[in-house]
C-alpha positions as a Markdown table, in Angstrom:
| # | Residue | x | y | z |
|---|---|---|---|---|
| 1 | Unk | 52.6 | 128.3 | 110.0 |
| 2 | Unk | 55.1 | 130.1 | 112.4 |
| 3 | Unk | 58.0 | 127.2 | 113.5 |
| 4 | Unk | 60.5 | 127.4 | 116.0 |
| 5 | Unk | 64.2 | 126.2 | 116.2 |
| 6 | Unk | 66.4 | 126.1 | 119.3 |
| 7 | Unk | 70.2 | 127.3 | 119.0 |
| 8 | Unk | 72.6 | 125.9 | 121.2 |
| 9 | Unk | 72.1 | 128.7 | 123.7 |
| 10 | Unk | 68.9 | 127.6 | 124.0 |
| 11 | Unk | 67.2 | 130.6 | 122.9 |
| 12 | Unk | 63.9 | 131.0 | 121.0 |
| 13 | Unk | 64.6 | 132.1 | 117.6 |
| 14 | Unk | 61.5 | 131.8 | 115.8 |
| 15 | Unk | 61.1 | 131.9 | 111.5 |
| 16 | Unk | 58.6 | 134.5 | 110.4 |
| 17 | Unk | 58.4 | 132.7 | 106.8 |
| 18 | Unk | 55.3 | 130.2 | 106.5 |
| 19 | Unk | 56.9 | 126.7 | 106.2 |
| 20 | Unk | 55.7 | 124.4 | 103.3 |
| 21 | Unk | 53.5 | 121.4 | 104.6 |
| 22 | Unk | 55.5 | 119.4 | 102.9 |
| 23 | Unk | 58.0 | 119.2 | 105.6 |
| 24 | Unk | 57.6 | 117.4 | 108.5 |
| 25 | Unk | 59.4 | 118.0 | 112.2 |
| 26 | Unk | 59.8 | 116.1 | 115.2 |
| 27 | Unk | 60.2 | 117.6 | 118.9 |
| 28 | Unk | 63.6 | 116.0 | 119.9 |
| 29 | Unk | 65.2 | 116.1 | 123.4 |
| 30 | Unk | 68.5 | 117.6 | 123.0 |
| 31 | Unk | 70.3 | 115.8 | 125.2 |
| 32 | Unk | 70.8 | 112.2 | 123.4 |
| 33 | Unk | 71.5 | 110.5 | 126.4 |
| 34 | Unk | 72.1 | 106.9 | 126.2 |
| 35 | Unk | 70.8 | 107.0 | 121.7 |
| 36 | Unk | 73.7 | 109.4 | 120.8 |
| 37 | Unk | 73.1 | 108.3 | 117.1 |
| 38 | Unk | 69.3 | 109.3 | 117.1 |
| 39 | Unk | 68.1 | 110.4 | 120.2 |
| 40 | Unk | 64.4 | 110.7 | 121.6 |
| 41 | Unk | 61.5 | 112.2 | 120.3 |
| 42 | Unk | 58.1 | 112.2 | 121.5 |
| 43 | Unk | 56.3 | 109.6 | 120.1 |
| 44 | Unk | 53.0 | 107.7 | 119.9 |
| 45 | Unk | 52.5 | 104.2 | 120.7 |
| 46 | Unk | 52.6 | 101.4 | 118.0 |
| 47 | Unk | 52.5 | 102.3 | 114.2 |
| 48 | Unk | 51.0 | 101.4 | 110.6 |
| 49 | Unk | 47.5 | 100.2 | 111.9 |
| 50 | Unk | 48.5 | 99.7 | 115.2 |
| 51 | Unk | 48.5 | 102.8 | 116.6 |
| 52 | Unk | 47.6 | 103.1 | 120.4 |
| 53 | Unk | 45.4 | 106.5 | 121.4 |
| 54 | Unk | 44.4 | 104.5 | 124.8 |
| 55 | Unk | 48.3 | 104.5 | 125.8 |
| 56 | Unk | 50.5 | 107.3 | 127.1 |
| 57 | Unk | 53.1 | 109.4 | 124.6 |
| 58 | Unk | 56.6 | 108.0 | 124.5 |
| 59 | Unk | 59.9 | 109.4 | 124.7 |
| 60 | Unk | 61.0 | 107.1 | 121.7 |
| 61 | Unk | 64.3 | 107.3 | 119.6 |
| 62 | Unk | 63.8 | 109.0 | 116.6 |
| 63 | Unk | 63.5 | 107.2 | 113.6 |
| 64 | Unk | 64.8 | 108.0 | 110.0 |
| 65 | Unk | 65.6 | 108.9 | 107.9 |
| 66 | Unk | 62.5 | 109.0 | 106.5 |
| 67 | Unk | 59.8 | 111.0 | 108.4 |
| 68 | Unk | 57.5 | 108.2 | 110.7 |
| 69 | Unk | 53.5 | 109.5 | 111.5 |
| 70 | Unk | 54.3 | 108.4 | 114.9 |
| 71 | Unk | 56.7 | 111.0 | 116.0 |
| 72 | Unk | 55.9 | 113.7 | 113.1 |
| 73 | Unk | 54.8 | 116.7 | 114.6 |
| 74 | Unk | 53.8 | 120.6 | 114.2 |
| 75 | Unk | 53.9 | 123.3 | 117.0 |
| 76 | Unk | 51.3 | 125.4 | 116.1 |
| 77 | Unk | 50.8 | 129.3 | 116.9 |
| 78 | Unk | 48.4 | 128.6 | 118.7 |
| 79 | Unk | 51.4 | 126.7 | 121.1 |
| 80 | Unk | 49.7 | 123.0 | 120.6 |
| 81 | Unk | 51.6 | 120.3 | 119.7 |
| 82 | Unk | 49.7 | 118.7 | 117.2 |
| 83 | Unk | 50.0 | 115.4 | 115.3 |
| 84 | Unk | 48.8 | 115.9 | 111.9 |
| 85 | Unk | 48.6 | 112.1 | 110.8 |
| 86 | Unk | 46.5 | 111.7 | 113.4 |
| 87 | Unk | 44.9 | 115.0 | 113.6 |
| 88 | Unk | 45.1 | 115.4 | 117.6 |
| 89 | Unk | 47.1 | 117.5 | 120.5 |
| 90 | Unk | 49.7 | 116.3 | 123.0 |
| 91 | Unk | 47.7 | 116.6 | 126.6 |
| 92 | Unk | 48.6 | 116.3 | 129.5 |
| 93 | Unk | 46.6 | 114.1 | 131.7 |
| 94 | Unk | 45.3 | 116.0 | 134.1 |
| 95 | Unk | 41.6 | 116.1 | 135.6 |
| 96 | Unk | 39.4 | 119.4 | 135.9 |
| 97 | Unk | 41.2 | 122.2 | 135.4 |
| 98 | Unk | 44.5 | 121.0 | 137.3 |
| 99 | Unk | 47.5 | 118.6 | 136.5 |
| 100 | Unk | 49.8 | 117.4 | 138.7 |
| 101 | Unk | 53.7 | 116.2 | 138.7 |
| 102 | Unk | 53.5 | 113.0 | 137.0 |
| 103 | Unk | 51.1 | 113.3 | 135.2 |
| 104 | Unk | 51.5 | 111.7 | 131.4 |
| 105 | Unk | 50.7 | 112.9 | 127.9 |
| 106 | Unk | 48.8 | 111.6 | 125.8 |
| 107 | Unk | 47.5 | 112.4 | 122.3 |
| 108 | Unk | 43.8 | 113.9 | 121.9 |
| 109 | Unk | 41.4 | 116.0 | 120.4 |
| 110 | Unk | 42.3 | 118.9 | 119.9 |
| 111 | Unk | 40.4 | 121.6 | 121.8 |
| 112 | Unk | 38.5 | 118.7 | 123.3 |
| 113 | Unk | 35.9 | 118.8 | 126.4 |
| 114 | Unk | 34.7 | 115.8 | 127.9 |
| 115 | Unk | 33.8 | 115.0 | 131.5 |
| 116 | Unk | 37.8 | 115.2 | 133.9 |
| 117 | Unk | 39.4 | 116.5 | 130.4 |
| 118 | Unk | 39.2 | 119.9 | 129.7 |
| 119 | Unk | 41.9 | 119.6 | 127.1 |
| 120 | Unk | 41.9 | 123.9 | 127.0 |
| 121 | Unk | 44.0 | 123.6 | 130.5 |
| 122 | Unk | 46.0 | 120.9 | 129.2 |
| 123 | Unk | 47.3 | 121.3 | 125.6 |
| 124 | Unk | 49.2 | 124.4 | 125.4 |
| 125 | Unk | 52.9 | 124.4 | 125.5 |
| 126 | Unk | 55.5 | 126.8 | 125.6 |
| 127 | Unk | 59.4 | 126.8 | 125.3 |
| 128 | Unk | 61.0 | 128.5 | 128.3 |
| 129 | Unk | 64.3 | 130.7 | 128.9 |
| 130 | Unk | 66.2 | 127.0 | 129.5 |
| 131 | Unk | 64.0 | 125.5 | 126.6 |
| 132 | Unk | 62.2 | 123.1 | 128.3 |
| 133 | Unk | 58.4 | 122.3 | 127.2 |
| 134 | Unk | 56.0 | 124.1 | 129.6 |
| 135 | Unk | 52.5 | 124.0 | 130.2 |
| 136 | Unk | 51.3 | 127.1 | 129.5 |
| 137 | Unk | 50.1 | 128.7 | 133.3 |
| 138 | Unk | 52.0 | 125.6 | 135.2 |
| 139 | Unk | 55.1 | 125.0 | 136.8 |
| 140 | Unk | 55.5 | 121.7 | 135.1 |
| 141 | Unk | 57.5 | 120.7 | 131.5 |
| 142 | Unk | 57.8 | 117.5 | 129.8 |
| 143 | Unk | 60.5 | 115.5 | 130.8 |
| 144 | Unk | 61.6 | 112.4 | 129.3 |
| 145 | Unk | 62.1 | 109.5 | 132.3 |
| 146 | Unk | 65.4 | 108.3 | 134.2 |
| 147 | Unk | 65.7 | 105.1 | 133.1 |
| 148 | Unk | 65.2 | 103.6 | 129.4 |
| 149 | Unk | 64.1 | 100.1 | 128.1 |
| 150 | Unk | 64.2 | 98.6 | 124.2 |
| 151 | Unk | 61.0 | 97.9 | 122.8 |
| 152 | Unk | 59.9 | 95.3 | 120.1 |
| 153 | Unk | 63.7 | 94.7 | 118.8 |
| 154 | Unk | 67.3 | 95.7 | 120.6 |
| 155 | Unk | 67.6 | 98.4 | 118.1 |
| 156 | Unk | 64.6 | 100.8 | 119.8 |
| 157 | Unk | 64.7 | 102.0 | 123.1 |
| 158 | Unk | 62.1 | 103.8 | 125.0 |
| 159 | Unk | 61.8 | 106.3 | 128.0 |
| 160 | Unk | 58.4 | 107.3 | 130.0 |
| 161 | Unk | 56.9 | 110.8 | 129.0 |
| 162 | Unk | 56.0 | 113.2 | 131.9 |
| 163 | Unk | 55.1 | 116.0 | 133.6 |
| 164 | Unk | 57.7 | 117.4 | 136.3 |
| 165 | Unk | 58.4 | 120.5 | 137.9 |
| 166 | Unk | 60.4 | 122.6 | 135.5 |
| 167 | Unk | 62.7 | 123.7 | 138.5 |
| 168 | Unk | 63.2 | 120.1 | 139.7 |
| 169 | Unk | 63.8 | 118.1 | 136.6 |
| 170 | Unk | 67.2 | 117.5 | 135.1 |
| 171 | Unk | 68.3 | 119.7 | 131.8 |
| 172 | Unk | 69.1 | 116.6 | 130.2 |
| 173 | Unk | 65.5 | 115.1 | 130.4 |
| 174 | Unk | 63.7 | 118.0 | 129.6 |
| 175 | Unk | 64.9 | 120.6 | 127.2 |
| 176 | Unk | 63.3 | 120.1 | 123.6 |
| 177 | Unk | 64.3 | 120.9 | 120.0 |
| 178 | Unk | 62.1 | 121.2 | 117.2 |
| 179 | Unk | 64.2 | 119.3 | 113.8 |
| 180 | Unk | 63.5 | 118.6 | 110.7 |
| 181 | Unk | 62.5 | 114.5 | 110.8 |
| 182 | Unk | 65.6 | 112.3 | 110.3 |
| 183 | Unk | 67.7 | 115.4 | 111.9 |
| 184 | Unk | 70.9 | 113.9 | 113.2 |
């Protein structure tokens, strides 16, 4: 599988060798913000056995060092982001064929087509010039929110995950790295 890497330029530099499975990557925003130990990475609700697939995607800090299934990640050639413990695409939550600023993510079938989710128009993702995350034939990139909160303990913090117009959004909120997991 093709991976790619941002340099600090922010340009696309992308590895022709096929990666082992073996190791796993998370899609961190490069900006650290207020976690300038650890950072945030998208991430999926809950963990162990409670997992949530009914809630939205996360801007989480990044755990480590060793990889978590919650935030463990591979962008695909096929430019989905797809968890593999889970076996399903980060979608954006849009209805018909058309999603809107604000929209969240959230994690689905891949390829999936139900009635309002035709997840063809909503799970493909590409870095731009800046390196922001943008859905593919939209104006909009995933941005990480303004404001943060902990979760469960003070150690964990978390930000909203959405959709905003690549033009509008802050750099800090919305340019993305691929890392290894546990990357400091």
């Amino acid at each position: 599988m093709i991976k790619y890497i941002f340099v600090a330029a922010a340009s696309l530099i992308s590895f022709n060798a096929f990666s082992d499975s073996l190791t796993p990557y998370y899609l961190q925003l490069k900006d650290r913000l207020d976690r300038p130990s650890d950072g945030y990475c998208v991430d999926v609700a809950g963990n162990g056995e409670y997992v949530r697939f009914d809630v939205p995607l996360t801007a989480h800090n990044c755990k480590g060092p060793q990889p978590y299934a919650d935030e463990t990640i591979e962008y695909r050639k096929d430019n989905t982001i797809y968890f593999p413990s889970y076996n399903g695409c980060v979608t954006v939550m849009g209805i018909n064929d058309k999603a809107l600023s604000g929209n969240a993510l959230m994690l689905k079938g891949c390829g999936i087509e139900e009635p309002f989710l035709n997840a063809k128009n909503f799970q493909k993702f590409e870095f731009n010039s800046k390196g922001q995350v943008q859905l593919e034939g939209s104006h909009l990139c995933m941005a990480a929110g303004p404001e943060s909160h902990t979760t469960y303990t003070q150690m964990h913090k978390w930000r909203s995950l959405l959709m905003l117009p690549c033009s509008e959004v802050e750099l800090s909120r919305s340019v993305w790295e691929v890392v290894p997991a546990g990357y400091k």
